[in-house]
SEDREN-336900 format. One record per residue (C-alpha): x negated, y negated, z negated; residue in three letters. Coordinates in steps of 0.2 Angstrom, whole numbers, plus 2048, in hexadecimal, padded with zeros to 3 digits. Layout:
REM SEDREN-336900
(pt (X, Y, Z), "ALA") ...
//
This chain:
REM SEDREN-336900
(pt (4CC, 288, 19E), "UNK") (pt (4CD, 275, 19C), "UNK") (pt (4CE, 272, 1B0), "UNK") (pt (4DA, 27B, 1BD), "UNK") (pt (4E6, 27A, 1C8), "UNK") (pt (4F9, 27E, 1CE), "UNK") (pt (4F6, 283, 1E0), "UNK") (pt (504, 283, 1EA), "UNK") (pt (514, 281, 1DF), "UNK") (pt (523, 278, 1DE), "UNK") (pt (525, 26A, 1D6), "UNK") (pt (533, 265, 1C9), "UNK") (pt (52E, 258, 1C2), "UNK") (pt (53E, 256, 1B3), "UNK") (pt (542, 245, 1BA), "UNK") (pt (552, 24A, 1C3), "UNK") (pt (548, 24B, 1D4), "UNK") (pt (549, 256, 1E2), "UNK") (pt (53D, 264, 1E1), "UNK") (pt (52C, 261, 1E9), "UNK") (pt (523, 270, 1F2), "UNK") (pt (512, 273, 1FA), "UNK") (pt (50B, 26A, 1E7), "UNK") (pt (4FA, 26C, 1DF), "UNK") (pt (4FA, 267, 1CE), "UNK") (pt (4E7, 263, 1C3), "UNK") (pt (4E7, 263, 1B1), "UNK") (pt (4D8, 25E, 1A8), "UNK") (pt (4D5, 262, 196), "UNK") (pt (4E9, 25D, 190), "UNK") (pt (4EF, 253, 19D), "UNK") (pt (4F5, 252, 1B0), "UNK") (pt (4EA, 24B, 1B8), "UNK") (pt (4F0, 24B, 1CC), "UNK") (pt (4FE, 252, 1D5), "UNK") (pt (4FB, 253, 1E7), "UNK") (pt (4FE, 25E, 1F7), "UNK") (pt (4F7, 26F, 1F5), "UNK") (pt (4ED, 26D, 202), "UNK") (pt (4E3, 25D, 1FE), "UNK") (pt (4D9, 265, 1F1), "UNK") (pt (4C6, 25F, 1F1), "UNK") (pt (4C0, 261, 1E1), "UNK") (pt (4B1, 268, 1D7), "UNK") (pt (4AC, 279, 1D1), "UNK") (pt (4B3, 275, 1BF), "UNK") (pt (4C4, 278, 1C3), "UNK") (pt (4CB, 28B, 1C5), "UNK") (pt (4D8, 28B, 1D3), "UNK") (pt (4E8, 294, 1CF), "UNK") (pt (4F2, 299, 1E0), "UNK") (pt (504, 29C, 1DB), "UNK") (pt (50A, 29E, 1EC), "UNK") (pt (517, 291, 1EA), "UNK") (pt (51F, 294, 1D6), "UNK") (pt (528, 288, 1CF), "UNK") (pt (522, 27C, 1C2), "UNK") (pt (52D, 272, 1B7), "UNK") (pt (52A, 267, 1A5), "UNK") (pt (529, 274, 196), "UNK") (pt (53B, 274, 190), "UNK") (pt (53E, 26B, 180), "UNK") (pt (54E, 270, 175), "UNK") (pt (551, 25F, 168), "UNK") (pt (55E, 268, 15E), "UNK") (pt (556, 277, 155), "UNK") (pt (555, 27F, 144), "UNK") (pt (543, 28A, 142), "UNK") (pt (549, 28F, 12F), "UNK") (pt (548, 2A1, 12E), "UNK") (pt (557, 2A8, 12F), "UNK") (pt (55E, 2B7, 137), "UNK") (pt (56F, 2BC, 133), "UNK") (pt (57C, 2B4, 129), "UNK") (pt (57B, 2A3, 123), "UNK") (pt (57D, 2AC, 10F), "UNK") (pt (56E, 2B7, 112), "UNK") (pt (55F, 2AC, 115), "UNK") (pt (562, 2A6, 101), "UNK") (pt (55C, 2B7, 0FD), "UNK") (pt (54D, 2B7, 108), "UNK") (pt (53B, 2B6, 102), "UNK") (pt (535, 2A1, 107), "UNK") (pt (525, 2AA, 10E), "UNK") (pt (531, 2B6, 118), "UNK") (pt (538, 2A9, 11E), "UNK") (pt (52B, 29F, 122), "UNK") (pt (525, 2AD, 12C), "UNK") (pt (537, 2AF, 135), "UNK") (pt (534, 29C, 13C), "UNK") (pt (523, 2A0, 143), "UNK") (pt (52A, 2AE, 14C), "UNK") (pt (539, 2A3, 152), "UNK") (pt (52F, 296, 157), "UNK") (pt (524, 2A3, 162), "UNK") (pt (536, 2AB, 16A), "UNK") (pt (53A, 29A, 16D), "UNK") (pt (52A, 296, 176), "UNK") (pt (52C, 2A7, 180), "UNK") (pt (539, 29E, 18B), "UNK") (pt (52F, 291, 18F), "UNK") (pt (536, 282, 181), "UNK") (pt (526, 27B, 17E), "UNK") (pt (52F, 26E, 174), "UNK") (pt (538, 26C, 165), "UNK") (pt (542, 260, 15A), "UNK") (pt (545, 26B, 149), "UNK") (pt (552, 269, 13B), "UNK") (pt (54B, 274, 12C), "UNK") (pt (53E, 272, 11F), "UNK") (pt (531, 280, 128), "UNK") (pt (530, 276, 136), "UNK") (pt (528, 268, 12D), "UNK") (pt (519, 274, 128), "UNK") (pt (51A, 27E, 13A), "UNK") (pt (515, 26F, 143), "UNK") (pt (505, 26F, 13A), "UNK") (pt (4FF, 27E, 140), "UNK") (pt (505, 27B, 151), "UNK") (pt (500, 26B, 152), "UNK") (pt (4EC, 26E, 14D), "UNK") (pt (4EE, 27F, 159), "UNK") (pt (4ED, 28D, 14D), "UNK") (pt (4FC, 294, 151), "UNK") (pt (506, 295, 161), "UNK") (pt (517, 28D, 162), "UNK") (pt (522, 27E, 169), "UNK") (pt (51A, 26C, 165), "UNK") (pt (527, 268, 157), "UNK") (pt (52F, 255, 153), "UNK") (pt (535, 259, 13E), "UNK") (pt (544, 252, 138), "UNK") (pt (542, 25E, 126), "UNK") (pt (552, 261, 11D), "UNK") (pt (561, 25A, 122), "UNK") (pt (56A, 24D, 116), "UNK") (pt (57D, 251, 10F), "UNK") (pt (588, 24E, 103), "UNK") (pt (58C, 25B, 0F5), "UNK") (pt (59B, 263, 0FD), "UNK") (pt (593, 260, 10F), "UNK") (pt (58E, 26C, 11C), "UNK") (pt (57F, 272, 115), "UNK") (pt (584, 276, 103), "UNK") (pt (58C, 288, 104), "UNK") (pt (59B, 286, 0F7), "UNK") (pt (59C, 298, 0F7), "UNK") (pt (58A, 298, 0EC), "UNK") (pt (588, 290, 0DC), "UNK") (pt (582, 27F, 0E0), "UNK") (pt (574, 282, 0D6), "UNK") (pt (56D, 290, 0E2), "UNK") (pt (570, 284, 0F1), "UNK") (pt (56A, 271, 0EA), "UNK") (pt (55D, 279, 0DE), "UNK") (pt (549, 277, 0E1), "UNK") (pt (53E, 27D, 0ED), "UNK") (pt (530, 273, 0EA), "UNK") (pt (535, 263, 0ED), "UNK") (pt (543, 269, 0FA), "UNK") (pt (554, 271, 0F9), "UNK") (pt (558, 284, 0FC), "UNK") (pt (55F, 281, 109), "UNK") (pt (559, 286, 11A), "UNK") (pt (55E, 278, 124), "UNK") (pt (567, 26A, 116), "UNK") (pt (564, 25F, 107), "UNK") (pt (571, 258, 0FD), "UNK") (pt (56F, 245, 0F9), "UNK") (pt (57D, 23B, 0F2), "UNK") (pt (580, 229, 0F0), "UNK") (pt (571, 21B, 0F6), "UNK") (pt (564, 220, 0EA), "UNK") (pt (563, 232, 0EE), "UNK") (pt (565, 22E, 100), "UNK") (pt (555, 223, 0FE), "UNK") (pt (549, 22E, 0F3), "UNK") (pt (54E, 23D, 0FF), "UNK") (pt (54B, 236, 10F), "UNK") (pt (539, 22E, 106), "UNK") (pt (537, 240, 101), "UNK") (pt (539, 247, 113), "UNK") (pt (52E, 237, 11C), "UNK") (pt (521, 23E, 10F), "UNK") (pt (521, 24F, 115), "UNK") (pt (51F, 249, 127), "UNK") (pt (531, 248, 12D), "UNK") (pt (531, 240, 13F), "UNK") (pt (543, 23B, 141), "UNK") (pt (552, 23D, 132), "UNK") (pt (561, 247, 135), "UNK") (pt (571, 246, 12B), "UNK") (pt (581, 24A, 12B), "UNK") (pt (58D, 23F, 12F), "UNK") (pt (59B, 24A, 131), "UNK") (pt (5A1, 25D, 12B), "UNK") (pt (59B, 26D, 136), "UNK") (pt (5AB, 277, 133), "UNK") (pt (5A0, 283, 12B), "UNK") (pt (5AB, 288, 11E), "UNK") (pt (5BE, 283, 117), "UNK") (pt (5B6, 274, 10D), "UNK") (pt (5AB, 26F, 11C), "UNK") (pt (5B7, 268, 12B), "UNK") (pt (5B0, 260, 138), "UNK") (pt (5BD, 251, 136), "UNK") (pt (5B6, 24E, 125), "UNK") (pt (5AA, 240, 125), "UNK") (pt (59A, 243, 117), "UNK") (pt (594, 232, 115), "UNK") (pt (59C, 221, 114), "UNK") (pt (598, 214, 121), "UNK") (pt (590, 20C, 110), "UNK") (pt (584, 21C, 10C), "UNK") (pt (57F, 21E, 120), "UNK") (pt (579, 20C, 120), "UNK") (pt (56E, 211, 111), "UNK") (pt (567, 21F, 11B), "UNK") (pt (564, 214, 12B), "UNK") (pt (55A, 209, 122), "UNK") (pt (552, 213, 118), "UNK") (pt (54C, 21C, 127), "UNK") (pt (547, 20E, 131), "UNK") (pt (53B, 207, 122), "UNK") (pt (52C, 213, 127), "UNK") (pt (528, 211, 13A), "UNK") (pt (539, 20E, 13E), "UNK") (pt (53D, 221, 13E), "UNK") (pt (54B, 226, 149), "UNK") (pt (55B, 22D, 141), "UNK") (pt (564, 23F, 147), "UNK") (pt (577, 23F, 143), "UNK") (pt (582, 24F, 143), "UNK") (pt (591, 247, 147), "UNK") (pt (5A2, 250, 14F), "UNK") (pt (5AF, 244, 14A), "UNK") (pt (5B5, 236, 150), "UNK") (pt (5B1, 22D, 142), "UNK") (pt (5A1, 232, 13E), "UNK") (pt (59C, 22F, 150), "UNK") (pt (5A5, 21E, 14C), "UNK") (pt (598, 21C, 13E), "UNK") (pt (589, 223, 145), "UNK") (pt (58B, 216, 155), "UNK") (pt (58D, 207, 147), "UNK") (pt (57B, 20D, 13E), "UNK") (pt (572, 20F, 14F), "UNK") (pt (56E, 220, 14F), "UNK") (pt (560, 227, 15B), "UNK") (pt (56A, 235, 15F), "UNK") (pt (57D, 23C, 15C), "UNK") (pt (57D, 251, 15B), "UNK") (pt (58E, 25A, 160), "UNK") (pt (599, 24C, 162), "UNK") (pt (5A9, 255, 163), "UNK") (pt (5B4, 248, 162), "UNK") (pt (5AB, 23B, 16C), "UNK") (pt (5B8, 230, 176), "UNK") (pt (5B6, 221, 184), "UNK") (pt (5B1, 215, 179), "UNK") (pt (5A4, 21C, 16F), "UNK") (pt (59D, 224, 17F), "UNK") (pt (59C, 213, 186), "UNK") (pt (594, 209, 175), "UNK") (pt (587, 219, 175), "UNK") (pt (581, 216, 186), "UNK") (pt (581, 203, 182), "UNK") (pt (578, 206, 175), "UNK") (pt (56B, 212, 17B), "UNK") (pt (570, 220, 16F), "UNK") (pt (56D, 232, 176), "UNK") (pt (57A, 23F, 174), "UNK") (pt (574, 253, 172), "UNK") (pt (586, 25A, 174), "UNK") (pt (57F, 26D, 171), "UNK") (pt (58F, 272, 17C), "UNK") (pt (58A, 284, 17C), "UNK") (pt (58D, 284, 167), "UNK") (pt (59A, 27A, 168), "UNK") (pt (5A4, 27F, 176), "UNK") (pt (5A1, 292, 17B), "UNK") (pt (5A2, 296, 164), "UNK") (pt (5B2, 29E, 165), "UNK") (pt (5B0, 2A6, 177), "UNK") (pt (59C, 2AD, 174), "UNK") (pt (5A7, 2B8, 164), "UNK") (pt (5B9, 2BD, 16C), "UNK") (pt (5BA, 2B9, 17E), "UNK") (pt (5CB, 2B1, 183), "UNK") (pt (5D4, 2B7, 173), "UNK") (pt (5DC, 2AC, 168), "UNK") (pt (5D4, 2AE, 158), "UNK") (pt (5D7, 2A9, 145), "UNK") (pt (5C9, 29F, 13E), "UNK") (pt (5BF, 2AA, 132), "UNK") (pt (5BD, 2A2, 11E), "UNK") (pt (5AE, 2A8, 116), "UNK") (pt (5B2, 29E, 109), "UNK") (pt (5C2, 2A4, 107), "UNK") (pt (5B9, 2B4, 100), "UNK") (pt (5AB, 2AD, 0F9), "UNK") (pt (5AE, 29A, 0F4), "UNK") (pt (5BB, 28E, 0F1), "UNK") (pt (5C7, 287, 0FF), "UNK") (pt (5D6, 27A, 101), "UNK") (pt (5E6, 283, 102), "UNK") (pt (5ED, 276, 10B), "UNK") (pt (5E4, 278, 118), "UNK") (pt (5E3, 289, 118), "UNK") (pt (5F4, 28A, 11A), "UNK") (pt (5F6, 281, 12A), "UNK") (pt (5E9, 288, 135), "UNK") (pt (5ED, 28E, 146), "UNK") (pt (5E5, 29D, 150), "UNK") (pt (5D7, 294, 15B), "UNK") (pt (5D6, 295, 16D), "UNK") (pt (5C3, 296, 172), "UNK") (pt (5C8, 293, 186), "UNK") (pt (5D1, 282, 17F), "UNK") (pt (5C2, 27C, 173), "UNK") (pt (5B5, 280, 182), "UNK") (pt (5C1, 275, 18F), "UNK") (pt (5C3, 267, 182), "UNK") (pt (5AE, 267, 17F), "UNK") (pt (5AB, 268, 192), "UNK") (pt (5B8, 25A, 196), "UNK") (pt (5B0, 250, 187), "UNK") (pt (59F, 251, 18E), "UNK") (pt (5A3, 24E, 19F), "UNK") (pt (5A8, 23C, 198), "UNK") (pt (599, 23A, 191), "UNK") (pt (590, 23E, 1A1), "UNK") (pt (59D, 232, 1A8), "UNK") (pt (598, 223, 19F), "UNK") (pt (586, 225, 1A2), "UNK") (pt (582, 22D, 190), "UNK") (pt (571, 233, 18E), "UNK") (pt (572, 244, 18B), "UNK") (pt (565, 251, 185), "UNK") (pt (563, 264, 183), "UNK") (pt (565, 26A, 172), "UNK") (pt (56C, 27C, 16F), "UNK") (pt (56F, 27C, 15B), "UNK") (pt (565, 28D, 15A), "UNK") (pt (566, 291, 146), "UNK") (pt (563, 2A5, 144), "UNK") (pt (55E, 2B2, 14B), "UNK") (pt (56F, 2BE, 150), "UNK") (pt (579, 2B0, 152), "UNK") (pt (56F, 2A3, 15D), "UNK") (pt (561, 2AD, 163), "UNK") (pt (551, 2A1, 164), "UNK") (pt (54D, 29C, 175), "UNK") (pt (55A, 2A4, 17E), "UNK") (pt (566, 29A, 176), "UNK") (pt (55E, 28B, 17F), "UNK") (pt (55F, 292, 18E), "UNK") (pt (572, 297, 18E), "UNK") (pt (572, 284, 189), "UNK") (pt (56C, 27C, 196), "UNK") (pt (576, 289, 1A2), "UNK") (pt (586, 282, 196), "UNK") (pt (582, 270, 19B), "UNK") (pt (580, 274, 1AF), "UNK") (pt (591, 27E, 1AC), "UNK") (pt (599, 26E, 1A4), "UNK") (pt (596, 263, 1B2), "UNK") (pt (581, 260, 1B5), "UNK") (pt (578, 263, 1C4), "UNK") (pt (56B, 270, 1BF), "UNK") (pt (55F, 261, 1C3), "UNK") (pt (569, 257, 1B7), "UNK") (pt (567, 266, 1A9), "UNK") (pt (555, 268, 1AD), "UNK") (pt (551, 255, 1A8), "UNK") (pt (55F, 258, 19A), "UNK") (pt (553, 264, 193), "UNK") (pt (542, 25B, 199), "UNK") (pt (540, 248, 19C), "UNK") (pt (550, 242, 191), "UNK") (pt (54B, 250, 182), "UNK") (pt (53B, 249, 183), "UNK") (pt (542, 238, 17F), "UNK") (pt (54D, 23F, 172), "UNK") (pt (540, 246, 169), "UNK") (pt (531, 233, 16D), "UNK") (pt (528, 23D, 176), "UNK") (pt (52A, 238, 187), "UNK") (pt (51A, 22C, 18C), "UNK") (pt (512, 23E, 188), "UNK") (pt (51C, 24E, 18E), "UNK") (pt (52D, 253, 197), "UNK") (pt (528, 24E, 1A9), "UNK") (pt (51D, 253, 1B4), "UNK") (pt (510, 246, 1BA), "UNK") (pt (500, 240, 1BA), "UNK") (pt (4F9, 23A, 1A8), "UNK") (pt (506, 245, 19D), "UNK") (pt (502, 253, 193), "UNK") (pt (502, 263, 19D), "UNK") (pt (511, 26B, 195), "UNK") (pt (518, 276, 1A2), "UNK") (pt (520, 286, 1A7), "UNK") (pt (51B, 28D, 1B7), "UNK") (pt (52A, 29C, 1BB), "UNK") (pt (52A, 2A8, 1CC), "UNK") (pt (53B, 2A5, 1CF), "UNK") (pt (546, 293, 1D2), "UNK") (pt (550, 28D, 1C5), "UNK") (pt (559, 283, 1D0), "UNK") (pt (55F, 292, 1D9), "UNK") (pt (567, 299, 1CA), "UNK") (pt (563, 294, 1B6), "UNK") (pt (566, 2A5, 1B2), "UNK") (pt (553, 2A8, 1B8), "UNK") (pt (54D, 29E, 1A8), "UNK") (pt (556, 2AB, 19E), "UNK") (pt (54C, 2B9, 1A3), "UNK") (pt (538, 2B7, 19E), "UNK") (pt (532, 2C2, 1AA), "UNK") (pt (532, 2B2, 1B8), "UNK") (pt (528, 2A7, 1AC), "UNK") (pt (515, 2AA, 1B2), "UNK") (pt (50D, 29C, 1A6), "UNK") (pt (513, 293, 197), "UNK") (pt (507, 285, 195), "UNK") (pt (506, 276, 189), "UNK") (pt (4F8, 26B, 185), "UNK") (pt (4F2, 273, 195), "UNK") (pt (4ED, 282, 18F), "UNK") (pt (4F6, 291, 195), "UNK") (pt (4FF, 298, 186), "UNK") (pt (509, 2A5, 18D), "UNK") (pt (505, 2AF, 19D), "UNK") (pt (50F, 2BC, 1A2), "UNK") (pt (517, 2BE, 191), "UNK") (pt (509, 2C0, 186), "UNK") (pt (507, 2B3, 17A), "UNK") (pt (4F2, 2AB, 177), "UNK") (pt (4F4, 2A7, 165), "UNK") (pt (4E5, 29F, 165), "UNK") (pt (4DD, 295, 173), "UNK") (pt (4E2, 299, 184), "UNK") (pt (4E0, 2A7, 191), "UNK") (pt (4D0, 2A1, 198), "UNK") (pt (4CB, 295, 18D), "UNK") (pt (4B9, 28E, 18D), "UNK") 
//
C-alpha cells in the first residue's frame, strides 16, 4: 500500500504542541505528504482511506540510549552464550522493542551494528537503529568484569571484544585504532566512558576512566571521519566536567550534574539522556522503601578494595530517587535539552520496550508535561540520534514513522504500556505492526 490515509485522528505531532483533532494525514510511498482537516479530502482512487474514528497519532517513539546485545539475565551469563544465540536474542529484542511502538533506536552493542543491516534494507522488522558498536573503557572500567579473567573479557571476537556492550582501549594509540576499527564497521556516533557505573566494587561511579588527556584523543579521533558525534557515559562531576570541555554530543546519566555544567551544556548545545528511571527508581524497582546494603558480586567472585568496603552505608532508594528527580529538574530548569533514553540492557532486568515506556512515564513523573515527555522521546530523540530533518515529528515531507494508538496518551502514559491500544506501528510508511502482529516482510497490504 504505498498511498493512504489517517482519517479522522488526532494529531500529536512531537513538537510539544497541543493535540490537533478532526486531522487527515496522506502518506505517499515513505513520506507525509499533507496533513489537513479530515474533511477536506479530494483525492484520487490510488489512495486507500483508513477511518480511525478519531485515534490518536503520534511520531514513532525513538529510545537513544539502548543495548540490543543479547542478553537475558545476569551480566556473567551472556559470556557463556553461543554469539549466534545471541545474535538471535537481539533480533527478538529489537522486535519486543518495536511492539511498543519505538520505531527508533540509538544502540550501544556490537549486534547492533550488523542489525541495522538487515533493518535497514527491510529484511527484517525492527526499530531504524543509529550504531555506536562497543563502548570504549579503560581496563579496570565498567565494562571489563574483574570477576572474569581478563582474557575472557578483552580477548577476540573477530575483530571485537567479548563484551556485550564494551571494548577496552588504553592510552592514545589504542583509543585511535579502536575507534578506527568501530568507524569501519559502521559505528554512527562513539560512546565511551567517561566515568565508572558502580557496577562492581572496583567500578564507582566517582571514579573517572579516562584522563582529560585520553578523552581529547577520543574527541578527535572521532570528529576525523564525518565529524562523528561522540556519546559519554558520564555520572560524575568530573567526568561531566570533562565531557562539557571535549564537546560531547550527548551526556548519559549525569548523576552528579550541578548548575554550572547544566548551564555550559545548554550553552553549548549538548544534550543530556538522564535515563532517570535506571538511575533513580534502581534501588526502589528491587526493595521498595527499605534501606538496603549494596550487593558486591565481586566480593564473591572478584577482587574488591577493602577500604572501601569497609565504609559503605545501607542505601536509601527513596533518597537516590529524590536526589536524581531534584537533579533533573535543574536540568529542565536551565533549559537543558533532554532526551528519552531508558538504558534497557537484558532481558529480566530492563524488559525491552517496556522499559522505555516506564521511562518516559519517569521523566513526566520528575517534572515534564506529558507533552514535554512526548517530544523527550520524539522530536529531541530524533535530534539526539541526527535524524531529525527525517523522522520524530509529525509533518508534511518526514518519514512516515508513526504510531496510531485507540486510547490518548495524554490522558494517562500508562496507555503506552499496554499494546493492545496501539492499532498501527508504521515506519517508512508501511504499516509494520497492526494489531499486534508483526509483517516481517513488506507491509499488510502492500502492492
Amino acid at each position: 500500500m504505498k498511498k493512504y490515509i489517517l482519517r479522522d485522528v488526532t494529531v500529536i505531532d512531537g513538537k510539544g504542541n497541543e493535540p490537533f483533532e478532526h486531522k487527515a494525514i496522506a502518506v505517499d510511498g515513505k513520506k507525509i505528504e499533507w496533513i489537513r482537516d479530515k474533511d477536506d479530502i479530494q483525492t484520487d482512487d490510488e489512495y486507500r482511506i483508513l477511518d480511525l474514528c478519531g485515534m490518536v497519532v503520534m511520531p514513532g517513539l525513538i529510545d537513544a540510549h539502548m543495548h540490543l546485545c543479547g542478553g537475558a539475565g545476569d551480566r556473567i551469563s551472556a559470556f557463556a552464550l553461543n554469539q549466534v544465540v545471541r545474535d538471535l536474542k537481539a533480533v527478538v529484542q529489537s522486535q519486543e522493542t518495536m511492539s511498543y511502538g519505538v520505531t527508533a533506536v540509538r544502540d550501544i552493542s556490537p549486534i547492533g551494528l550488523y542489525l541495522k543491516r538487515v533493518i535497514a534494507r527491510g529484511e527484517l522488522t525492527g526499530p531504524r537503529i543509529i550504531a555506536c558498536g562497543q563502548g570504549l573503557v579503560r581496563s579496570g572500567g565498567h565494562a571489563d568484569l574483574s570477576e572474569l579473567p581478563f582474557e575472557m573479557v578483552a580477548g577476540q571476537h573477530s575483530w571485537m571484544s567479548n563484551h556485550y556492550w564494551g571494548i577496552v582501549a588504553d592510552g592514545e594509540a589504542e583509543i585511535r585504532k579502536t575507534i578506527r576499527l568501530m568507524l569501519r564497521e559502521g559505528a554512527d556516533q562513539i560512546k565511551f566512558w567517561a566515568s565508572g557505573g558502580g557496577y562492581s566494587t572496583v567500578d564507582a561511579i566517582h571514579d573517572t576512566h579516562y584522563s582529560l588527556e585520553e578523552c581529547r584523543v577520543i574527541a578527535e579521533e572521532s570528529r576525523l571521519v564525518n565529524n562523528i558525534p561522540l556519546v559519554s557515559h558520564a555520572e560524575s562531576l568530573e567526568s561531566i566536567r570533562n565531557s562539557i570541555e571535549i564537546n560531547v554530543h550527548s551526556i548519559e546519566h549525569g548523576d552528579e550534574l550541578d548548575e554550572e555544567c547544566a548551564e555550559l551544556m545548554t550553552k553549548k548545545n549538548i544534550y543530556f539522556v538522564p535515563t532517570l528511571n535506571l538511575v533513580a527508581n534502581w534501588y526502589i524497582d528491587r526493595f521498595g522503601d527499605k534501606r538496603v546494603e549494596p550487593t558486591h558480586i565481586a566480593i564473591e567472585y572478584g577482587p574488591f578494595r577493602s577500604v572501601e568496603h569497609m565504609k559503605d552505608e545501607p542505601v536509601d532508594g527513596l533518597r537516590v530517587r529524590d536526589q536524581m528527580y531534584d537533579m533533573f529538574k535543574m536540568a529542565l530548569e536551565k533549559g537543558v535539552k533532554i532526551a528519552l533514553g531508558s538504558d534497557t540492557v537484558r532481558d529480566k532486568t530492563t524488559k525491552y520496550g517496556e522499559y522505555t515506556i516506564r521511562e518516559l512515564i519517569t521523566l513526566v513523573e520528575a517534572g515534564m508535561t506529558p507533552l514535554e515527555g512526548i517530544k523527550a522521546a520524539t522530536q529531541t530523540a530524533a535530534e539526539v540520534l541526527k535524524l531529525d530533518k527525517y523522522i520524530g515529528t509529525i509533518e508534511s515531507g518526514k518519514i512516515a514513522d508513526m504510531i496510531v494508538l485507540k486510547a490518548n496518551p495524554l490522558d494517562s502514559l500508562d496507555v503506552l504500556m499496554d499494546k493492545s491500544n496501539i492499532k498501527y506501528v508504521i515506519q517508512d510508511g508501511k504499516i509494520k505492526i497492526e494489531d499486534g502482529m508483526m509483517h516481517n516482510f513488506g507491509d499488510r497490504w502492500e502492492d
